[in-house]
LOTIMAR-940375 format. One line per 2 residues: number of its first residue (from 1); for each residue x, y, z of C-alpha. Coordinates in steps of 0.02 Angstrom, whole numbers, always signed. Each point is the difference from the previous one (the first is absolute). Example, Ala and Ser with C-alpha at 12.3 -4.5 7.8 and 13.67 -1.06 7.14 Angstrom:
% LOTIMAR-940375
1) +615,-225,+390 | +69,+172,-33 $
***
This chain:
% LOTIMAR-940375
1) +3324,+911,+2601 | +152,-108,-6 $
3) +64,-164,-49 | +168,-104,+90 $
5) +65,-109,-118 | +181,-105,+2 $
7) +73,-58,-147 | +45,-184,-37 $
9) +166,+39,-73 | +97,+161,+9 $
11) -12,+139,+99 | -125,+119,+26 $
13) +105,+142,-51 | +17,-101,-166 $
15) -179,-37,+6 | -91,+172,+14 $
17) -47,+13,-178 | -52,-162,-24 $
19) -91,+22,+157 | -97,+115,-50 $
21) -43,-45,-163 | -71,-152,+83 $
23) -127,+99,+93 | -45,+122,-142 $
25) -28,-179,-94 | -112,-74,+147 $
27) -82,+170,+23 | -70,+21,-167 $
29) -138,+142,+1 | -28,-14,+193 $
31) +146,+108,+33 | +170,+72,-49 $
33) +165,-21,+107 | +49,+166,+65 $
35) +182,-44,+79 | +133,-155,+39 $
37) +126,-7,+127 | +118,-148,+42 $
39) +43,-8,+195 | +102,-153,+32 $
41) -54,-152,-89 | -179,+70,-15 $
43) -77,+122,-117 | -153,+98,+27 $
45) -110,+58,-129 | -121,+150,+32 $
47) -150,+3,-107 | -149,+87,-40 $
49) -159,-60,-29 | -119,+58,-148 $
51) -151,+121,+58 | -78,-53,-142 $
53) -17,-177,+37 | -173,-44,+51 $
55) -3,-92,+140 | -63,+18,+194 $
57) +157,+48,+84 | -6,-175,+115 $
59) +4,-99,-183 | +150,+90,-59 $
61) +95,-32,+150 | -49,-190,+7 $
63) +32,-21,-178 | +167,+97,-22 $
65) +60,-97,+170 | -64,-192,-91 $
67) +64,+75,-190 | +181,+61,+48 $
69) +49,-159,+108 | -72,-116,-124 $
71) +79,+104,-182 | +163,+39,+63 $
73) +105,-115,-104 | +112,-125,+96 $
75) +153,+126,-26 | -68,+80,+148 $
77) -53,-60,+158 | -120,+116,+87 $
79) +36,+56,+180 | -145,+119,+20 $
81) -160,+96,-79 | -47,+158,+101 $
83) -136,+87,-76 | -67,+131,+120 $
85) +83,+188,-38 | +121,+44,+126 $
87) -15,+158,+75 | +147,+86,+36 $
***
């Protein structure tokens, strides 16, 4: 699962540990942040989500989607929430 934000100010290379800090904030218990990269003015943010939170899977994806784009302080604008696994 991922998140595309773009910072306000600065770049994203300057960005990438606010960045994720952010999400770790707006994550809480429902998952941990498992890598950040910076491409261009973007920044994506791979996370994880919790196994142990109890939820029907179409509930977490809803919520997370509603949660992240609504939390994400105003130092961030987000681009993008993609929360199906990508299988490579």
């Amino acid at each position: 699962m991922r998140v595309v934000l773009e910072p306000v100010s600065g770049t994203a290379k300057e960005s990438l540990e606010r960045a994720k800090l952010e999400i770790e904030r707006v994550l809480a218990f429902r998952g941990s942040v498992v890598g950040v990269k910076a491409k261009g003015t973007r920044i994506t943010v791979e996370f994880k989500r919790n196994p142990k939170w109890d939820l029907p899977q179409a509930e977490k994806e809803s919520y997370l989607r509603e949660w992240i784009t609504a939390k994400v302080r105003t130092i961030f604008k987000v681009h993008d929430v993609a929360l199906r696994d990508n299988k490579r």
